[in-house]
SEKEVEX-59365 format. One record per residue (C-alpha): residue in one letter; x, y, z; residue number from 1. Coordinates in pm, 1 decimal. Layout:
<pt a <X Y Z> NUM>
...
***
This chain:
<pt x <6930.8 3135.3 6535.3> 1>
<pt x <6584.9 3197.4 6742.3> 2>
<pt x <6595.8 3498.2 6964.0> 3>
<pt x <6571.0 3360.1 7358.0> 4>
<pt x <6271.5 3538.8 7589.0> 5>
<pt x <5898.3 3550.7 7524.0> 6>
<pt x <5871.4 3923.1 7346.3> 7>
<pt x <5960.2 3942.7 6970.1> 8>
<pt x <6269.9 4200.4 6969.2> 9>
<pt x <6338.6 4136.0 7370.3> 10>
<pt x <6207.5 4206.4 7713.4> 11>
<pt x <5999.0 4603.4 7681.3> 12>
<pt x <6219.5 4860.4 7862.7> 13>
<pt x <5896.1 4952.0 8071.4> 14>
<pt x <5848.2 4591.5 8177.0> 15>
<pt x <6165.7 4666.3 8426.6> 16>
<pt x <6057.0 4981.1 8529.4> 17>
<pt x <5676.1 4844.9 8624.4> 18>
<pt x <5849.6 4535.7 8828.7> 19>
<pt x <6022.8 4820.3 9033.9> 20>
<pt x <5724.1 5034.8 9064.1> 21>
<pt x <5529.7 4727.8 9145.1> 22>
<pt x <5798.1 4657.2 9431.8> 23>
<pt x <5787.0 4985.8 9561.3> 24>
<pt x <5446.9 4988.7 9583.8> 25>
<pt x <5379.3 4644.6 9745.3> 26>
<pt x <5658.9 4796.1 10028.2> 27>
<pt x <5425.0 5127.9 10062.7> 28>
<pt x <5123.7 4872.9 10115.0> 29>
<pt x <5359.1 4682.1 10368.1> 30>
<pt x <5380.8 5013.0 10581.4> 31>
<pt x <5057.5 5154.1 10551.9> 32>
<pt x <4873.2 4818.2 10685.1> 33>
<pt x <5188.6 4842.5 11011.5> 34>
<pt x <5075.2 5187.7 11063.9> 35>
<pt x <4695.7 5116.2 11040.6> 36>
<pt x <4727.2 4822.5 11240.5> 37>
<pt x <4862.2 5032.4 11533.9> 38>
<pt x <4637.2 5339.4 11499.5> 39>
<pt x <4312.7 5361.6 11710.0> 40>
<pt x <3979.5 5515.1 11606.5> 41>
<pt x <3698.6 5646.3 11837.3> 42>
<pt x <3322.0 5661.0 11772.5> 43>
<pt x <3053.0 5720.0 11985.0> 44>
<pt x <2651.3 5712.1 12018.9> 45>
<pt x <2378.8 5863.8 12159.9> 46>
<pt x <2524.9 6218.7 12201.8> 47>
<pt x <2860.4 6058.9 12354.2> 48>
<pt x <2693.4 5814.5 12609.8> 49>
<pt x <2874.2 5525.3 12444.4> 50>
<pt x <3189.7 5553.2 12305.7> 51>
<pt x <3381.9 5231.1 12170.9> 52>
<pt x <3770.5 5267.7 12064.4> 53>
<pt x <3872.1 5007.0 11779.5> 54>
<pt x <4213.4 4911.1 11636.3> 55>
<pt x <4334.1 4933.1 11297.5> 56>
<pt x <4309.5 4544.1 11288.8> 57>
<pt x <3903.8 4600.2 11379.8> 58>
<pt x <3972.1 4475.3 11749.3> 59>
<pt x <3748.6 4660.6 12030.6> 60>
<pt x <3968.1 4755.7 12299.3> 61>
<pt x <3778.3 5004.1 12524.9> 62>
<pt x <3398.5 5024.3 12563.9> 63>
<pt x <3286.9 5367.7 12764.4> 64>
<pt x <2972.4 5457.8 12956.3> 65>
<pt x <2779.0 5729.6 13104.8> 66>
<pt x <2645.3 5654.0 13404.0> 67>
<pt x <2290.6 5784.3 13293.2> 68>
<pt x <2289.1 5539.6 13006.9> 69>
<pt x <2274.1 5301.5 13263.1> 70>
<pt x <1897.5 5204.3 13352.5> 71>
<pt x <1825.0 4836.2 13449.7> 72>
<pt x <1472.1 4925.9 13300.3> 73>
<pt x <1610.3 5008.2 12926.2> 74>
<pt x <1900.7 4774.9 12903.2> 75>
<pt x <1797.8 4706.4 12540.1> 76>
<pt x <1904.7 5101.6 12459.8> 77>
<pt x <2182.6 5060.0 12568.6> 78>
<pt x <2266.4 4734.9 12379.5> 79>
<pt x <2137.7 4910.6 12059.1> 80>
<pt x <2398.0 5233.6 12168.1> 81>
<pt x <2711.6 4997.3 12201.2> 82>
<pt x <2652.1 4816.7 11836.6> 83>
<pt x <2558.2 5209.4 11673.8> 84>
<pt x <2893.2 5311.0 11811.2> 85>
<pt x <3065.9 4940.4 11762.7> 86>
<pt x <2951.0 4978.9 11367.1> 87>
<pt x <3059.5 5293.7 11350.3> 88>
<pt x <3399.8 5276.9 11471.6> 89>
<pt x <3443.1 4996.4 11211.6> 90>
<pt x <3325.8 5249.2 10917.5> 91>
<pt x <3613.1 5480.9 11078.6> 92>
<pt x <3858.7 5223.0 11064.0> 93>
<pt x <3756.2 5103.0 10665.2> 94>
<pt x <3736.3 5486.4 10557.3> 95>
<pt x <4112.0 5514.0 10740.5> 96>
<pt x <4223.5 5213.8 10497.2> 97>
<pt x <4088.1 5324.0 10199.5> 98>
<pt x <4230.8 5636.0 10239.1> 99>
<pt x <4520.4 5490.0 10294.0> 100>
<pt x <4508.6 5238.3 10026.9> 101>
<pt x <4434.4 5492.9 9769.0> 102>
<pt x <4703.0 5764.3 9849.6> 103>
<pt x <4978.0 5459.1 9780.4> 104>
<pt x <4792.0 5342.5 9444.2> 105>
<pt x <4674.4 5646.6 9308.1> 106>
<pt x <4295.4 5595.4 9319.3> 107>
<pt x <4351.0 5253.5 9092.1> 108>
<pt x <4028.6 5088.3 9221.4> 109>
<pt x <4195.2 4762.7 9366.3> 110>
<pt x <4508.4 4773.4 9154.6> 111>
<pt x <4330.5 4628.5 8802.4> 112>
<pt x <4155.8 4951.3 8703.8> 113>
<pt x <4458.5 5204.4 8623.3> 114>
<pt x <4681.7 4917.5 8402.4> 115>
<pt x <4645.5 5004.1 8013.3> 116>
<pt x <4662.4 4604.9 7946.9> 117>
***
């Protein structure tokens, strides 16, 4: 009589302990995208003239001005100021997540990297 399941011998004791790692992990992720999702990041530009505040899920919800940024004659500074602070407040925000990320996975690279098979 044939042995039943898809390993010669039976399922690999480790097999049951990576499903549960692999659980607990996917969980972690679960949380650390909630908590990223509800933290805020500031960045600014132009020695603090411009500062833009950005969500965890990359949405801009405060833009901030000095007055002397302000000049009708040089509106195209300014425009360049809001996307310098814009971009960077969305390099805060990916840094934040890959720090995240990596702290739950152990530096795996995207989860394929670190697996010996």
């Amino acid at each position: 009589m044939a042995k039943r399941g898809g390993f010669p011998g039976g399922m690999p004791g480790n097999m049951n302990n990576l499903m549960k790692q692999a659980q607990k992990m996917q969980k972690q992720m679960e949380e650390a995208n909630k908590q990223l999702e509800e933290s805020e990041v500031t960045a600014a530009a132009g020695g603090g003239a411009v500062e833009v505040t950005m969500t965890g899920k990359r949405e801009v919800t405060k833009v901030k001005l000095s007055e002397e940024v302000v000049d009708p004659d040089d509106i195209e500074m300014l425009e360049d100021l809001i996307v310098a602070a814009t971009n960077e407040a969305l390099r805060k925000v990916e840094e934040l997540s890959a720090s995240s990320m990596s702290k739950i996975t152990g530096g795996l690279g995207g989860l394929g990297g670190g697996f010996p098979f």
